[in-house]
ROTOR-898164 format. One record per residue (C-alpha): residue number from 1; residue in three letters; z, x, y. Coordinates in nm, 3 decimals. Layout:
# ROTOR-898164
<r n="NUM" res="ALA" w="Z" u="X" v="Y"/>
...
//
This chain:
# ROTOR-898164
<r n="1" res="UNK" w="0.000" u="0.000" v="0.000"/>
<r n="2" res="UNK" w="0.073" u="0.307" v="0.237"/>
<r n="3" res="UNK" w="-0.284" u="0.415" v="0.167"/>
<r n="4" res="UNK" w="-0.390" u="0.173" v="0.306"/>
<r n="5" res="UNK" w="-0.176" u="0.073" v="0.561"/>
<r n="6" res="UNK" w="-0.326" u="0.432" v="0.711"/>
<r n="7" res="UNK" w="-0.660" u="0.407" v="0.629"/>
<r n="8" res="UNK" w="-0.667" u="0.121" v="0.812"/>
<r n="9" res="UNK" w="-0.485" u="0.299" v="1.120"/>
<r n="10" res="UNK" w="-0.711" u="0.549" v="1.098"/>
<r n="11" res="UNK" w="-0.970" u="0.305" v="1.156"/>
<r n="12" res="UNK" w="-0.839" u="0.167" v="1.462"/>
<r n="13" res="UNK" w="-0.737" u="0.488" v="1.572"/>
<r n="14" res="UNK" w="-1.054" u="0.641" v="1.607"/>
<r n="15" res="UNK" w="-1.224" u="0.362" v="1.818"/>
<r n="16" res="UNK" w="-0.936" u="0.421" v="2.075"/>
<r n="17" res="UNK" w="-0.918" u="0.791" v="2.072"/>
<r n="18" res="UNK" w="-0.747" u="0.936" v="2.424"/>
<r n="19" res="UNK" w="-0.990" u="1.115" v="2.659"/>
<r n="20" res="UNK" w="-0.824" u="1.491" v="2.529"/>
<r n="21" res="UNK" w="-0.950" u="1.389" v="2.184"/>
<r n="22" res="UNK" w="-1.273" u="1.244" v="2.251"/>
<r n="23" res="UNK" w="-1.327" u="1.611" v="2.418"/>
<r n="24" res="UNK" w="-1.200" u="1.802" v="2.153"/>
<r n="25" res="UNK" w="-1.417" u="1.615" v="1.903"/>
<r n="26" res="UNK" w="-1.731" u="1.627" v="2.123"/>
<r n="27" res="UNK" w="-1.661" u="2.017" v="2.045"/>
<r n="28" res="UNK" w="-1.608" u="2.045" v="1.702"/>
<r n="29" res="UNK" w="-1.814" u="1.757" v="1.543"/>
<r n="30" res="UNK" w="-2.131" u="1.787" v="1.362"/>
<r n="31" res="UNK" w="-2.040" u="2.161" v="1.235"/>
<r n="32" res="UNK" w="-2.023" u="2.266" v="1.544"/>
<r n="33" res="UNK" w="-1.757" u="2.596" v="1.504"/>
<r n="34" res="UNK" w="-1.857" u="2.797" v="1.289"/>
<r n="35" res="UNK" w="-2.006" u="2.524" v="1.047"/>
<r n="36" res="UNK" w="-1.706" u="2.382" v="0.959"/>
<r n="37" res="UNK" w="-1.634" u="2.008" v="0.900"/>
<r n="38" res="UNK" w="-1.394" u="1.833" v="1.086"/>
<r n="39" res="UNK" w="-1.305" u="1.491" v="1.052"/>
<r n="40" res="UNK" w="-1.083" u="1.263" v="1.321"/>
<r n="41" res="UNK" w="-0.806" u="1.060" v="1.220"/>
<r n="42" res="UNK" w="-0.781" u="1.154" v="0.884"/>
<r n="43" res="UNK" w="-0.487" u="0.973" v="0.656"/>
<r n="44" res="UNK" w="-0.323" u="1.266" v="0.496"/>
<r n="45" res="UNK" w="0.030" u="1.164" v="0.313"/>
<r n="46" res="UNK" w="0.216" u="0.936" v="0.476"/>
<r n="47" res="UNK" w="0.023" u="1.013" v="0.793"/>
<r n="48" res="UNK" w="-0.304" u="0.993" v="1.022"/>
<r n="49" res="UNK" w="-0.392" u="1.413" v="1.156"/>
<r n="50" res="UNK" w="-0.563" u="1.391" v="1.454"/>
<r n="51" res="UNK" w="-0.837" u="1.604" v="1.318"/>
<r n="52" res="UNK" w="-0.893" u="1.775" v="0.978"/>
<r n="53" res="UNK" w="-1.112" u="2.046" v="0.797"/>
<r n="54" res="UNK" w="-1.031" u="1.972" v="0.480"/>
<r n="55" res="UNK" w="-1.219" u="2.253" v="0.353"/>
<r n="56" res="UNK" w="-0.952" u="2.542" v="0.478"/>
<r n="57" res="UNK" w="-0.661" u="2.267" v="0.486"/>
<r n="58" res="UNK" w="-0.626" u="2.312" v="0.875"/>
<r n="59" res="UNK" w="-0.519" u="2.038" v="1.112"/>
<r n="60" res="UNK" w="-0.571" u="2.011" v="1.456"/>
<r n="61" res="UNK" w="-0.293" u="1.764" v="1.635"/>
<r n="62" res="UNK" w="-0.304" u="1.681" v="2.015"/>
<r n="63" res="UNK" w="0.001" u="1.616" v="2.171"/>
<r n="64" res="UNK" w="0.046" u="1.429" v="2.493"/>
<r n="65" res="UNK" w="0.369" u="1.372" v="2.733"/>
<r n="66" res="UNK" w="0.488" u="1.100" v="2.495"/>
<r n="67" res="UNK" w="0.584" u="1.376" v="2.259"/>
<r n="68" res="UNK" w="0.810" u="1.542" v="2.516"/>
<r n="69" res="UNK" w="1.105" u="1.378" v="2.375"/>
<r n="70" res="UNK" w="0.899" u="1.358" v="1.998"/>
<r n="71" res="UNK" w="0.949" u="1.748" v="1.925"/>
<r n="72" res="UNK" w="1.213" u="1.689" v="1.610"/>
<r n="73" res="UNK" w="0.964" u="1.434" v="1.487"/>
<r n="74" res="UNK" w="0.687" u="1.633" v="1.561"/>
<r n="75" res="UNK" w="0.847" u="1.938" v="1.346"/>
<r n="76" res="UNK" w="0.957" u="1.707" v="1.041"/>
<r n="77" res="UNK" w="0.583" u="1.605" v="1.036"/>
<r n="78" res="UNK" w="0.412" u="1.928" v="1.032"/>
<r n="79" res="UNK" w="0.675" u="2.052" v="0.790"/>
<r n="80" res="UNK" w="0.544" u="1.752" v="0.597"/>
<r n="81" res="UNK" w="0.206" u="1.826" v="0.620"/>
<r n="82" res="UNK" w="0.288" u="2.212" v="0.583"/>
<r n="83" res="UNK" w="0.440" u="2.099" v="0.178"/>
<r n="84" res="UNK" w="0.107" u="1.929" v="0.150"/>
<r n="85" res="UNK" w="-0.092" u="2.235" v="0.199"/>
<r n="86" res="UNK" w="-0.234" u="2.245" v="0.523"/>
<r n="87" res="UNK" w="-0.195" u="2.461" v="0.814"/>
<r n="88" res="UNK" w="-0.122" u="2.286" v="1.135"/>
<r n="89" res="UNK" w="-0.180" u="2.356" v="1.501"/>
<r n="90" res="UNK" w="-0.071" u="2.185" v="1.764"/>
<r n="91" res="UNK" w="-0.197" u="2.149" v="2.122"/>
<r n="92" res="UNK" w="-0.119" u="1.968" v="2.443"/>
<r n="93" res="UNK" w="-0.383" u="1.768" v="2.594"/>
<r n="94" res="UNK" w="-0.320" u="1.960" v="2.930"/>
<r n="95" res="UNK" w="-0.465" u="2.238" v="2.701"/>
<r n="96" res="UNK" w="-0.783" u="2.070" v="2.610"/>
<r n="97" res="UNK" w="-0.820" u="1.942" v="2.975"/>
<r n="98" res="UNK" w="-0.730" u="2.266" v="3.144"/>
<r n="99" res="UNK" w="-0.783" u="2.561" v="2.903"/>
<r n="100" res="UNK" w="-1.033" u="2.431" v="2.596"/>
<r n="101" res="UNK" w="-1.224" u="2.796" v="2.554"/>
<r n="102" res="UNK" w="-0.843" u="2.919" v="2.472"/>
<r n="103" res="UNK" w="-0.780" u="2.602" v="2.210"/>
<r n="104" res="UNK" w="-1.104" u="2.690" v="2.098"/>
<r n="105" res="UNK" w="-1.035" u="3.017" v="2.083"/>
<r n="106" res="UNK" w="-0.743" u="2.979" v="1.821"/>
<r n="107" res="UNK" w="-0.869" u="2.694" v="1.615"/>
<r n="108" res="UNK" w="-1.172" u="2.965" v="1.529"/>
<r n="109" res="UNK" w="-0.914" u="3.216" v="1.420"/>
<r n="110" res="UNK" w="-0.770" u="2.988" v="1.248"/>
<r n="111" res="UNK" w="-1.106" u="2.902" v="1.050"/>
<r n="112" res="UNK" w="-1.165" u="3.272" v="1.024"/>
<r n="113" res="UNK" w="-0.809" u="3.359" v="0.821"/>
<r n="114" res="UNK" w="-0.739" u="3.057" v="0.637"/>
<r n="115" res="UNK" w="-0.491" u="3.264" v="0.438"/>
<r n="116" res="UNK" w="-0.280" u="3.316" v="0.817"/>
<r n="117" res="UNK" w="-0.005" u="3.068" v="0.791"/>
<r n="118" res="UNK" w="0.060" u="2.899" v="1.147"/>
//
């Protein structure tokens, strides 16, 4: 029931994506970096990653000012996803508005050393 419970959150999710996600996805759709797949609002355990490659288990999560107060939550959910396998990196949408070369920047080392742990 949880499956799908996110799958359909997913679905909503990713016709009402903020404007620092629609940005970040404009860059790294289509294979764009490096030829790696990303996918948005991906249901992964018990919760939706804001982006995905499954194919080096990395996930990309934007954070914005509601997650000022979040950060406890924020840590027990990439330690979450962390026991799942996947790497996680997190940015703040002021970082995709005001410095996306640098995001940019680390998600491709990131895809370059998918052994690097996060």
């Amino acid at each position: 029931m949880e499956r799908c419970r996110n799958t359909n959150l997913a679905r909503e999710l990713r016709h009402s994506m903020t404007e620092a996600e629609t940005r970040l996805w404009y860059q790294v759709r289509d294979r764009r970096l490096l030829g790696y797949k990303f996918r948005r609002q991906v249901p992964i355990g018990k919760y939706v990653a804001d982006f995905a490659c499954l194919e080096v288990r990395l996930i990309i999560e934007l954070d914005g000012s509601q997650h000022l107060d979040a950060t406890e939550k924020d840590s027990g959910r990439t330690n979450d996803l962390v026991a799942l396998g996947f790497r996680v990196l997190r940015f703040w949408n002021d970082d995709v508005f005001l410095r996306l070369n640098d995001v940019l920047e680390q998600i491709v080392a990131s895809l370059r050393n998918p052994a690097a742990v996060e």
